[in-house]
N, C-alpha and C positions, 0 to 999 in steps of 0.2 A: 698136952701131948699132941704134938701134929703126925697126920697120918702120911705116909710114906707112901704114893704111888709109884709104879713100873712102868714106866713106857717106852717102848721099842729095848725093853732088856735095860733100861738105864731106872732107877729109885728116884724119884725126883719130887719136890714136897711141893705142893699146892703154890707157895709164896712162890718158889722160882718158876713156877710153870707158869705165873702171870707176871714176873719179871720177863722173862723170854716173848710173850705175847703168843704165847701159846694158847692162851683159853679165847676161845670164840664166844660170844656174845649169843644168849640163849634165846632163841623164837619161843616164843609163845605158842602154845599146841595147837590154839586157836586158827592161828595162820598158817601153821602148816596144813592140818585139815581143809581149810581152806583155799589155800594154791592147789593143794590135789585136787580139791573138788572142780577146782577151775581147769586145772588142764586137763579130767576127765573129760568135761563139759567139751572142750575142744577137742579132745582124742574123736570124743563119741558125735560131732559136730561134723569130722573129715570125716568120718568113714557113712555118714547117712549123705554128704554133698557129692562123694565119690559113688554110694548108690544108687542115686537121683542120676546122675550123671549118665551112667550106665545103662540104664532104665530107657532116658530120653534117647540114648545112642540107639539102643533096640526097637525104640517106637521110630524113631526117622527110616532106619531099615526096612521096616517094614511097611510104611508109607511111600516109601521109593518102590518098593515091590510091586506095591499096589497100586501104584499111578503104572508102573510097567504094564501092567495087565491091563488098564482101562485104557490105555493107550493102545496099546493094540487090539482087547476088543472093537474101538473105536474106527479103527481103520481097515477093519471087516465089515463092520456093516455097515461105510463109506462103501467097500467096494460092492458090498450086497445092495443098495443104492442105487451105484451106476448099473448092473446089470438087470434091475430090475423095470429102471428104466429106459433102456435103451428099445428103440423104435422097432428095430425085428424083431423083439419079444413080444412084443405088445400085439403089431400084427399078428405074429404068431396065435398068441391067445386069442385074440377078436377070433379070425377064422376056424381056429380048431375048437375053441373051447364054449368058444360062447356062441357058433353058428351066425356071425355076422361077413357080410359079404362087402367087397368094393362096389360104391355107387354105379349105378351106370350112368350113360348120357343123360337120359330123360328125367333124373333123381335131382343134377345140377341144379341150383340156382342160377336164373339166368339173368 
């Protein structure tokens, strides 16, 4: 007794459905398991390279920021620097602060 399948609404017996070349050749569970487990393995491969990714884009930004800021701290106390040094200040202090006076004649080396 050969059993009579139905496919697409048509009866069709096992012999002609491998006359037709209609039967595909059976994988092994093995491999199937196995290709899934591998394009898992890739799925879950893109999405940790994509959050690494991400991650390093965040840390650059925020290393740019922060070069920003020491850059310009850097150019404040460049200018805190020049004014500290500049020659009428300094005058300034001798005189007022620390009670020091211009030499007179007699002080010269001569």
């Amino acid at each position: 007794m050969k059993r009579v399948q139905m496919i697409q609404g048509v009866y069709i017996s096992p012999d002609q459905r491998r006359m037709a070349g209609a039967v595909l050749p059976r994988i092994p569970a093995r491999k199937v398991a196995l290709l899934a487990l591998c394009l898992a393995a890739a799925g879950f491969f893109k999405i940790w390279v994509a959050g690494r990714y991400t991650n390093e884009g965040y840390a650059v930004s925020r290393a740019i920021s922060q070069q920003k800021a020491l850059l310009a701290e850097r150019d404040q106390y460049r200018t805190e620097i020049l004014c500290l040094r500049s020659p009428e200040r300094i005058e300034k202090l001798a005189l007022n602060e620390l009670g020091m006076a211009c030499p007179t004649a007699d002080r010269l080396p001569k």
